[in-house]
VOGU-3710 file (C-alpha; in Angstrom, 3 decimals, decimal comma):
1> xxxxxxxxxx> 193,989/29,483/100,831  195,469/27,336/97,821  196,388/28,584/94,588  193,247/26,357/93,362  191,100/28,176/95,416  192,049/31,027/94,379  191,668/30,641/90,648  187,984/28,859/91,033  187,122/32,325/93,400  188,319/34,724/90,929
11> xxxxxxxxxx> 186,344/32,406/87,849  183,412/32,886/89,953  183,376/36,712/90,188  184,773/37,145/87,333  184,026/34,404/84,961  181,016/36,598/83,825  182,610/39,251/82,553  185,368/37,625/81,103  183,088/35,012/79,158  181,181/38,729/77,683
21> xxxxxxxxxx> 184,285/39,976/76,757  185,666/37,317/74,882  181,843/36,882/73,247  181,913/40,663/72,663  185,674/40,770/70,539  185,377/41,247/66,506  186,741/37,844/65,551  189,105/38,954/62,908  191,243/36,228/60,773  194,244/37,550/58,930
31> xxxxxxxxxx> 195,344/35,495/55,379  199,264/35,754/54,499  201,697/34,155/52,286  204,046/32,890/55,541  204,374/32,462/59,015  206,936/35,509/58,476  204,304/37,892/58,522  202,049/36,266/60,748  203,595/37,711/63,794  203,765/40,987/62,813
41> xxxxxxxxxx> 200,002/40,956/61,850  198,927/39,503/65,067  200,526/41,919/66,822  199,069/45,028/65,301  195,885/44,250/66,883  194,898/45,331/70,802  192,607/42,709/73,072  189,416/44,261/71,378  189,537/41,542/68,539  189,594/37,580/68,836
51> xxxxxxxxxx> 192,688/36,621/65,825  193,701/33,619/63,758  195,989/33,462/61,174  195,790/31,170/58,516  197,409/30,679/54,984  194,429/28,054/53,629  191,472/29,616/51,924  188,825/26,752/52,600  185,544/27,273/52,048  184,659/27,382/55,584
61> xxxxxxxxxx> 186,823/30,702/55,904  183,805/33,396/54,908  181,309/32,401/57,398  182,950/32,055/61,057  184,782/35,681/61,502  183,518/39,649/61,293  186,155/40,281/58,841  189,368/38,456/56,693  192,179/40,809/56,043  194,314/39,428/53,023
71> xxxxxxxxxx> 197,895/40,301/53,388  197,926/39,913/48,932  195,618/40,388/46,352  194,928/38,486/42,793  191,760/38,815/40,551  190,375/35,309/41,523  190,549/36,298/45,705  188,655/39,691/45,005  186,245/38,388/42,619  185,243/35,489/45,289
81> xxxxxxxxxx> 185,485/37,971/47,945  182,847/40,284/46,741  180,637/37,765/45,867  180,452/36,709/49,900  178,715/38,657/52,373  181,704/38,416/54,797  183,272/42,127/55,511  186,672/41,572/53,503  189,926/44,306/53,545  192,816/43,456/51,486
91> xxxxxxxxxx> 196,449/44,985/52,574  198,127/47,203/49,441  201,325/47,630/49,238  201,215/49,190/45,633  199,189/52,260/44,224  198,729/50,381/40,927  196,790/47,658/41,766  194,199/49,817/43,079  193,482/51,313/39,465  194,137/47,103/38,333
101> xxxxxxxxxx> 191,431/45,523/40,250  188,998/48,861/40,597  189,203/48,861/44,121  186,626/50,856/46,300  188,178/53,050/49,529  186,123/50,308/52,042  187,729/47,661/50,553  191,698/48,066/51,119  194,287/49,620/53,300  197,591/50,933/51,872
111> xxxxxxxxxx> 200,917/49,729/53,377  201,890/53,186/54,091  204,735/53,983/56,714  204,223/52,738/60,144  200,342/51,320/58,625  200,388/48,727/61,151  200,304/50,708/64,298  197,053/52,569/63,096  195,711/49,180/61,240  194,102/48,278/64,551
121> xxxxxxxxxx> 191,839/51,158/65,065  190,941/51,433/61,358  189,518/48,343/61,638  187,586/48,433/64,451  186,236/52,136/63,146  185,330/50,168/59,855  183,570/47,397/61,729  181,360/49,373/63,716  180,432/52,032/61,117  179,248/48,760/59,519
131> xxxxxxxxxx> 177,566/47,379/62,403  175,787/50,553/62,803  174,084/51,115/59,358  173,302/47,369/59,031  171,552/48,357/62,124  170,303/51,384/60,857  169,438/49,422/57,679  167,654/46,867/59,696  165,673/49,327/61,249  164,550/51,123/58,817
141> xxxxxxxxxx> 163,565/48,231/56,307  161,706/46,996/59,571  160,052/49,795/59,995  159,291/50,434/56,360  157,668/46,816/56,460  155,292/47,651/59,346  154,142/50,732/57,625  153,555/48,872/54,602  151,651/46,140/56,068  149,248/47,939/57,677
151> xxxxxxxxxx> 145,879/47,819/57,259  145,275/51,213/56,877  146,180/54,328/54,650  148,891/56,348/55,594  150,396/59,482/54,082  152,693/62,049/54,909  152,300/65,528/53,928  153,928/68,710/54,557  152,552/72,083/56,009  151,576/73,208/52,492
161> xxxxxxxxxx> 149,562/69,675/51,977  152,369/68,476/49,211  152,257/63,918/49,837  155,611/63,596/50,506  155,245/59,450/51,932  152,512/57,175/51,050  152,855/53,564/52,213  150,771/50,264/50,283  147,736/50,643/51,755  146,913/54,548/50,894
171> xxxxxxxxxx> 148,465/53,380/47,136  145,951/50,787/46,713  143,071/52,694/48,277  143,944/55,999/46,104  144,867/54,155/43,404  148,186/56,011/42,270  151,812/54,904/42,092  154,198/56,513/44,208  155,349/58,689/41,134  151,676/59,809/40,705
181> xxxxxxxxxx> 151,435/60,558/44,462  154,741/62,780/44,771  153,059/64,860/42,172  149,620/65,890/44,485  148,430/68,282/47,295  146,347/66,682/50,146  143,502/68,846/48,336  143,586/66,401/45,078  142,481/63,843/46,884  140,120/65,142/49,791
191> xxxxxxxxxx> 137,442/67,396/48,429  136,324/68,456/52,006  137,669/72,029/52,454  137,256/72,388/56,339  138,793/68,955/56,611  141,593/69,691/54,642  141,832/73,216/56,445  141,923/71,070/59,894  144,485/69,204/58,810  146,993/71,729/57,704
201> xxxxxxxxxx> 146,426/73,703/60,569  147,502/70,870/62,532  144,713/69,993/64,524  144,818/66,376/65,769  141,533/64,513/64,273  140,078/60,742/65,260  137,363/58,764/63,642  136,337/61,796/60,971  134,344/60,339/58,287  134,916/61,906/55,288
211> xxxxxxxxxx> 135,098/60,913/51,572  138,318/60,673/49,923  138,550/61,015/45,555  140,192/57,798/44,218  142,756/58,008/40,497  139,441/57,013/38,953  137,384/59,921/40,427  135,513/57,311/42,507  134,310/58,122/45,599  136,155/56,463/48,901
221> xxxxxxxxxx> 134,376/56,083/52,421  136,876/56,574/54,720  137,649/57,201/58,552  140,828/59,309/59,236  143,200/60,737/61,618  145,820/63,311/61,697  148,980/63,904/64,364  152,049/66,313/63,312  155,343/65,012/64,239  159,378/66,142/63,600
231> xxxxxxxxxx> 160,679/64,861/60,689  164,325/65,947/60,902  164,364/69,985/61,306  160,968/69,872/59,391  157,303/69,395/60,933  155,139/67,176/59,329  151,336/65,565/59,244  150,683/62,453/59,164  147,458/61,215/58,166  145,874/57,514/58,321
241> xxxxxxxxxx> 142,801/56,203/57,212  140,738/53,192/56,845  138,502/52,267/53,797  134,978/52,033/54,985  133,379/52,079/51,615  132,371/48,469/51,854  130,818/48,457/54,792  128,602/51,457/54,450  127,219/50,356/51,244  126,638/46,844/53,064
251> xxxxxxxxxx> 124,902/48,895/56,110  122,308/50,109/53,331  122,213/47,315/51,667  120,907/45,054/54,841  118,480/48,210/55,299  117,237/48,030/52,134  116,899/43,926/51,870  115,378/43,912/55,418  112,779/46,329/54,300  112,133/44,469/51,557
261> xxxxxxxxxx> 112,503/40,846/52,843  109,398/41,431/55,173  107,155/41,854/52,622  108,257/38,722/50,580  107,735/35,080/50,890  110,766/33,624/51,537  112,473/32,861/54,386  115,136/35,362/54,923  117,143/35,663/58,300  120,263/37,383/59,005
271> xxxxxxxxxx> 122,372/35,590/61,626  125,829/37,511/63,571  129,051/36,296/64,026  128,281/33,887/66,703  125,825/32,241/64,786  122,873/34,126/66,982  119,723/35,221/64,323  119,517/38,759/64,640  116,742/39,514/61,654  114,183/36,986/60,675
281> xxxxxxxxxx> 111,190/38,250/58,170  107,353/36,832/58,934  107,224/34,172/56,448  110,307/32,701/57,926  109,249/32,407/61,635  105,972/31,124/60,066  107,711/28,473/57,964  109,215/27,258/61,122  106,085/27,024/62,724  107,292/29,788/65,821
291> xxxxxxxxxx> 106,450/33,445/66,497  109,087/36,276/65,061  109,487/37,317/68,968  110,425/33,116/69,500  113,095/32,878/66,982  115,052/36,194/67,320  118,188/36,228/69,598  118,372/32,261/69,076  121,025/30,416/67,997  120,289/29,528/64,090
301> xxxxxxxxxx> 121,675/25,668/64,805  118,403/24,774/66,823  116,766/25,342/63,502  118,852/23,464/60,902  119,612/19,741/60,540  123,304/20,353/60,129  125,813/17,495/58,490  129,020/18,054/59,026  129,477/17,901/55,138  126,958/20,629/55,035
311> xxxxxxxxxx> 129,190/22,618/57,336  132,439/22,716/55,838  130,603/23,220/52,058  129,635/26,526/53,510  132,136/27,733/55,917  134,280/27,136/52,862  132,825/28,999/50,106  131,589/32,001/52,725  135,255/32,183/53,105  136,514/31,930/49,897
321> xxxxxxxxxx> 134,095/33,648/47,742  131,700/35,342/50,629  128,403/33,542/49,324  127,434/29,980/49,006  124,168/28,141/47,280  122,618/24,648/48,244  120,053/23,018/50,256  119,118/22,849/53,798  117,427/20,601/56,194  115,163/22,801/57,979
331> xxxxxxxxxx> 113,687/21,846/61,223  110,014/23,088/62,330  108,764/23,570/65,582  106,386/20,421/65,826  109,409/18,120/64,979  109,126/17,794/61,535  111,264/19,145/58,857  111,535/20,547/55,518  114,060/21,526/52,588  114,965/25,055/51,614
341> xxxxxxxxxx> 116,786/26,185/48,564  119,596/28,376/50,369  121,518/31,374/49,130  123,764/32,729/52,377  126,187/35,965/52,305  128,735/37,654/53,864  128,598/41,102/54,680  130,903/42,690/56,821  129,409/46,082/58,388  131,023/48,679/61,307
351> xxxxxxxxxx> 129,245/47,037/63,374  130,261/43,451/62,626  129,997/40,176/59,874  126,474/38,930/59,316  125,216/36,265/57,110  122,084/36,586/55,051  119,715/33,811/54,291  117,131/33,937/51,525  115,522/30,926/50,992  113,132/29,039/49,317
361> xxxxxxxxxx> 110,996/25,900/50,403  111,134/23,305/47,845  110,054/20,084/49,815  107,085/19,433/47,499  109,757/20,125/44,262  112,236/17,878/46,080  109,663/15,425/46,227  108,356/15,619/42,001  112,296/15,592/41,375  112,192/12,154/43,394
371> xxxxxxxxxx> 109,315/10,660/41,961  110,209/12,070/38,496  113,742/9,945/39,105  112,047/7,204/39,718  109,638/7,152/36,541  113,119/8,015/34,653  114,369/4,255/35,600  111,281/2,535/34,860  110,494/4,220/31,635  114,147/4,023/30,634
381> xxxxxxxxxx> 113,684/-0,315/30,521  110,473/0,425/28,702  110,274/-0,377/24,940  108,509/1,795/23,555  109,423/5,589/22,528  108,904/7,860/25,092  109,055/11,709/24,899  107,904/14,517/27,580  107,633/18,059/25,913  106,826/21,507/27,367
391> xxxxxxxxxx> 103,917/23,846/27,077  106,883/25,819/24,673  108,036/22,555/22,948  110,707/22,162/24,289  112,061/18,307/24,888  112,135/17,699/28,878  112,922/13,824/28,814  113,139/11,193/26,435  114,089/7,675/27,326  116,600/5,060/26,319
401> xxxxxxxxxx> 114,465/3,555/23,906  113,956/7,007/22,295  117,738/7,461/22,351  118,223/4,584/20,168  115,846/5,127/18,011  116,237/8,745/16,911  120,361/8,254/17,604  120,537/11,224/19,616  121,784/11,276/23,586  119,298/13,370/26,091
411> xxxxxxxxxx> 122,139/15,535/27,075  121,904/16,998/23,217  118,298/16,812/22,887  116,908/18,275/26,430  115,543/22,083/26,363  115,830/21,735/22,511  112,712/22,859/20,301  111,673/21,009/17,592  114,159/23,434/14,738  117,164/22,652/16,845
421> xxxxxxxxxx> 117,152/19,444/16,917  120,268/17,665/15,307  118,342/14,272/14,662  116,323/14,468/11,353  113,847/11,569/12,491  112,931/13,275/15,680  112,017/16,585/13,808  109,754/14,810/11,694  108,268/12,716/14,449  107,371/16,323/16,532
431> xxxxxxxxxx> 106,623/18,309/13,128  103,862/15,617/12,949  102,705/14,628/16,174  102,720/18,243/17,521  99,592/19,468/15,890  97,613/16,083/17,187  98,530/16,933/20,729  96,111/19,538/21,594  94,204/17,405/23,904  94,631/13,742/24,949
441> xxxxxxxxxx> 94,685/11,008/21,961  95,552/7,900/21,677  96,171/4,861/18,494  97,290/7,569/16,145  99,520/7,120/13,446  101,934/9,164/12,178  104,472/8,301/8,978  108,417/9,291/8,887  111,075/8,733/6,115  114,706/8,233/6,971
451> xxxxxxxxxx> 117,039/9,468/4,584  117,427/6,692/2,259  113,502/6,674/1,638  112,089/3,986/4,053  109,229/4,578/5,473  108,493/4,205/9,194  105,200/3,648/10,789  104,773/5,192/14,437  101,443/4,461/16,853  101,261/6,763/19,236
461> xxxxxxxxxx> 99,569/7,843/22,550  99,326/11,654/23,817  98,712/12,595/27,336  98,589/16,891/27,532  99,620/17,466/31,388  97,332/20,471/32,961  98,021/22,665/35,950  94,919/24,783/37,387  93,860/24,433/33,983  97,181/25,910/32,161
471> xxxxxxxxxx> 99,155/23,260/29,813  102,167/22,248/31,513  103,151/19,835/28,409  102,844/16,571/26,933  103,839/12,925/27,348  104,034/10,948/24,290  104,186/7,219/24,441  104,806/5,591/20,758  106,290/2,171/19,001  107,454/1,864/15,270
481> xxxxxxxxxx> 105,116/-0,731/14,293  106,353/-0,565/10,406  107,210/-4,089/10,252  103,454/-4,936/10,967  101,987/-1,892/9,052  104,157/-2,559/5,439  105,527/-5,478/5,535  103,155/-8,434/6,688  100,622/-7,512/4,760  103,367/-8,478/1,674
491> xxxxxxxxxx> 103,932/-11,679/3,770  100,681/-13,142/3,820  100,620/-15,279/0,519  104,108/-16,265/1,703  102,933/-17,092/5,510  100,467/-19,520/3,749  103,470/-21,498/2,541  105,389/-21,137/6,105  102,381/-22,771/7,933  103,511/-25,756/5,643
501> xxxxxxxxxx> 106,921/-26,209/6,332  108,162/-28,977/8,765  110,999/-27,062/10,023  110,215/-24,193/12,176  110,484/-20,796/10,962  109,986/-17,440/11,633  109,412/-13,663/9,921  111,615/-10,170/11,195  112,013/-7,141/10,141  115,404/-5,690/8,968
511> xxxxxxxxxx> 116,092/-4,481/12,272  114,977/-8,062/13,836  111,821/-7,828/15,321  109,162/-10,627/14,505  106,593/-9,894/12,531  105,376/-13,715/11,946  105,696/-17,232/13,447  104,485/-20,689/12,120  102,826/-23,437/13,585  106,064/-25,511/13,905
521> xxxxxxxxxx> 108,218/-22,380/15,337  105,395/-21,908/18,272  105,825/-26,290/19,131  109,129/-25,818/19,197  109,590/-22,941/21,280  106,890/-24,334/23,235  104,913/-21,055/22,572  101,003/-20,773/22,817  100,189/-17,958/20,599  101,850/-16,075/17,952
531> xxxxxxxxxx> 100,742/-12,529/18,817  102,594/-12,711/22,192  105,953/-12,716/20,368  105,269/-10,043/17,713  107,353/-7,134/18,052  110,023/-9,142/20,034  113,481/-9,498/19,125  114,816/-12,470/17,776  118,180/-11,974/19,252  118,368/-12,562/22,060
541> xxxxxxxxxx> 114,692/-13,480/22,464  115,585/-17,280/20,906  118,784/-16,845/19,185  122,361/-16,750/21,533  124,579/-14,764/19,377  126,977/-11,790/19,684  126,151/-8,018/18,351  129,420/-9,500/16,361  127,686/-11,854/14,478  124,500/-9,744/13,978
551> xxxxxxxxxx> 126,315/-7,147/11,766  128,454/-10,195/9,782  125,174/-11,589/8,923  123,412/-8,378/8,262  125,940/-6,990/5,683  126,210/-10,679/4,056  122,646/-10,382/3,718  122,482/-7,216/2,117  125,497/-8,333/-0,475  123,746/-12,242/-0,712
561> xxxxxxxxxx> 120,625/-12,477/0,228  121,252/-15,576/1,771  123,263/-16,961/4,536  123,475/-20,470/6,997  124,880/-21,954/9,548  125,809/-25,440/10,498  124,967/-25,370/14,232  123,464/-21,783/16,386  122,585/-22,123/19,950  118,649/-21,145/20,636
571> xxxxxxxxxx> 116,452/-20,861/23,798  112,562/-22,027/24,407  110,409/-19,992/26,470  111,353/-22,145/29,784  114,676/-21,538/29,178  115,673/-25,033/28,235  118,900/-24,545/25,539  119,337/-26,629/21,978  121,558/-26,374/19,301  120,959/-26,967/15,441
581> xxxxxxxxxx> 121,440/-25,253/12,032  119,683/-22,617/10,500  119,165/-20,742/6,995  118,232/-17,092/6,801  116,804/-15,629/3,535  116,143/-12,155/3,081  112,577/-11,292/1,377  112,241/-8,504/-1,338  109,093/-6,670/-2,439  108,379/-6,205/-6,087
591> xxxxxxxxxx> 110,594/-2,821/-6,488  113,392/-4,852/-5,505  113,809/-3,265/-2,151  114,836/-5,740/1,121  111,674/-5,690/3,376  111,530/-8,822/5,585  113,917/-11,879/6,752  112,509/-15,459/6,689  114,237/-18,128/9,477  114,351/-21,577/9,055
601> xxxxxxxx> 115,670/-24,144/11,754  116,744/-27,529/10,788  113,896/-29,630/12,950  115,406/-33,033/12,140  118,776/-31,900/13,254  117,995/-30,684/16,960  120,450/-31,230/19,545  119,621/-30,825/23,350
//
């Protein structure tokens, strides 16, 4: 046999244990001044520790080796060496320096006489009496962890009853800090003598239910057991228990609602954890169209039109917040189906998590609250004023055109009364209409003043809404009809002259509806009578200009009295477009006050 063959048998039977010896050594690296000590530092040292020598301090230094010994000290090298978590030992070969940089027994070795032939096992004493507590350490912050985190109570009490250990748990279910808990007997806190007389005798309990007193004298629910176990030289209990509080009062709770439920209608079912129904009331198998005895035991899914948006809404908030609200698509037995107003729970129980369902069918609401939508967007393009009030006067809807006219958005009108109302007009309006609305009327007028003393005409219609006979409220359909009501009849003697004119012209309001037409205006416009364009706005109606332009001309107007333009673009009633100039005068009654605007488009000076 070969040397070669040798050495590969030997690596084979051996290369094991050589390999977990070399793994095994303290790696140790020793930091001098000079390759003069280095030798004599190396050599101190048996086979039991892996050693390099180096004279570089890099930063790489403090994290490959179980311990540097510096052969010299300096206040930079012990300030950086306590701020690593590398085991450090510095070499002293003078007393004074340990009083200079405050150093602690652990961290230094005196060069006494014939130090280095005892150096070796000091350090490998000091490495493993380290080893060891960090072990210990470990263990016990691993262990103090666990007993922390559980989910349970646990205390630890002498044979007198004195708490001498509490962990998280038993703190937060007790409510004390440790302090408070050092201070108590077992007795403070359970009220139950022959319990507490158990206990102290040792006896080992499981499962007893008994009620533990809380820092605020509140009664606890709790299941508990006891052991005794060495603590040192000392015997000691150890008690743990589990807050049950919560669940009992949920037990009675689902007793009570069940009892109740079944003599209510509304569908209430209680379903288990794997979704199976496991309490269902006689309104809510008849809802469904089944038998109770059909429905019970069956999964809840077969009985609910389930989105998957549906799904995660609730599986969300059940598990956040333990209850969720909304509707369902319920499903009946003869194929048809049918919404319910939900409200679901969680209650968790001994015996397991159910969800409750109470619910409410609101397919006939569902279907008002459709229809009710729908009149909103029709009645919203409608021009008149239209209000729906409650039986209590409240305001339940107004439209667009109501917005506009009173200056006041729904959102700070609805489920207002009539004194809360921020919008002055609209007071008046209900203050006047209100006591007209006992039963159904319609063509009534009612007068309002704005603030700056104009008067304002309002015809109005009244519908009173009745349910079995009870007033549900009232829809009131109205239209300002001022311009016709005060200021035409003014116009008249000045319409006369109109009808004369060539030129085409027309009579509005201040706010621009027309309140007169003459002969001219109607050929032009090719328009067939004059009382199908009263009340209709002149812009945009005929006139193409921007809201811009409208104001410009209103406040010249106001300061003038006069205003006109060389060219205006203006629309027929087939749609057909032409351009030509046009004067505006604004008409004043005999108190001086602005009531009407008169029109006039240059005829003669059409362009199509």
């Amino acid at each position: 046999m070969n040397n070669k063959t040798k050495l590969e048998r030997f690596f084979k039977n051996n290369g094991g244990v050589l390999l977990l010896e070399m793994l095994s050594r303290y790696r140790i690296v020793l930091v001098g001044r000079g390759q003069r000590d280095a030798r004599r530092l190396i050599d101190a040292f048996s086979t039991k520790f892996d050693i390099r020598y180096t004279e570089d301090i890099s930063e790489d230094l403090w994290f490959f080796s179980d311990l540097i010994i510096f052969d010299f000290i300096n206040e930079e090298l012990i300030s950086r060496a306590r701020k690593e978590k590398t085991n450090y030992l510095f070499l002293i070969g003078n007393e004074n320096d340990v009083k200079k940089y405050d150093l602690k027994e652990e961290e230094y070795v005196l060069k006494g006489p014939g130090y280095l032939h005892y150096l070796s096992n000091i350090v490998f004493n000091m490495l493993k009496n380290r080893s060891l507590r960090q072990t210990l350490e470990f263990e016990r912050e691993k262990y103090s962890t666990l007993v922390n985190n559980m989910g349970c109570g646990m205390i630890v009490l002498r044979r007198d009853g004195k708490i001498i250990f509490s962990n998280s748990s038993a703190k937060s279910i007790l409510g004390y800090s440790d302090r408070e808990l050092a201070n108590l007997n077992i007795k403070d806190v359970l009220p139950e003598e022959s319990v507490v007389n158990k206990i102290l005798k040792g006896d080992i309990l499981n499962n007893q239910e008994c009620i533990l007193l809380n820092a605020f004298s509140d009664e606890r629910t709790v299941t508990l057991n006891s052991s005794t176990s060495l603590y040192g030289a000392e015997r000691v209990i150890q008690v743990t228990f589990m807050d049950i509080t919560t669940q009992r009062k949920n037990e009675k709770l689902i007793e009570f609602q069940f009892n109740f439920l079944d003599n209510i209608e509304e569908i209430a079912l209680a379903v288990n954890s794997r979704g199976d129904i496991v309490y269902l009331n006689k309104f809510a198998a008849k809802s469904h169209g089944y038998e109770l005895q059909e429905m019970l035991g069956t999964p809840e899914k077969n009985y609910v039109k389930q989105h998957s948006r549906y799904l995660k809404s609730k599986s969300y908030a059940l598990r956040t917040t333990g209850s969720w609200i909304g509707r369902e698509i319920r499903l009946r037995k003869d194929g048809s189906y049918f919404i319910v107003e939900a409200r679901r729970k969680l209650l968790k129980t001994s015996k397991g998590d159910f969800e409750l369902m109470v619910g409410r069918d609101v397919t006939a609401r569902h279907e008002m609250e459709r229809k009710l939508k729908l009149h909103s967007l029709l009645l919203n393009n409608v021009r008149e004023i239209v209000l729906a009030i409650d039986s209590s006067h409240h305001i339940i809807y107004m439209n667009k055109t109501a917005e506009d006219f009173f200056k006041i958005s729904s959102r700070k009108a609805l489920g207002k009364k009539m004194e809360e109302l921020p919008s002055t007009l609209l007071k008046q309006l209900l203050g006047r209409i209100m006591p007209l609305c006992t039963e159904t009327s319609s063509g009534k007028l009612v007068e309002i003043e704005e603030e700056r003393g104009t008067k304002i005409m309002i015809q109005f219609v009244s519908q009173c809404v009745k349910e079995k006979g009870r007033v549900v409220g009232y829809v009131i359909t109205g239209k300002d009809i001022s311009g016709i009501y005060y200021i035409l009849p003014s116009l008249k003697s000045r319409a006369e002259l109109l009808e004369k004119l060539f030129n085409p012209a027309v009579a509005t309001d201040l706010k621009g509806q027309i309140l007169y037409a003459n002969a001219s205006w109607l050929e032009t416009f090719k328009l067939d009578d004059v009382n199908s364009i009263i009340g209709l706005k002149l812009v945009p109606t005929f006139l193409r200009v921007s809201n811009k332009v409208c104001k410009d001309v209103n406040r010249i107007l106001e300061n003038n009295g006069y205003i006109s333009f060389d060219e205006l673009t203006f629309v027929d009633r087939n749609g057909d477009i032409f351009k030509a100039p046009l004067a505006i005068i604004r008409l004043r009654d005999r108190t001086g006050f602005f009531v009407a605007d008169i029109s006039i488009v240059m005829k003669n000076r059409i362009k199509t």
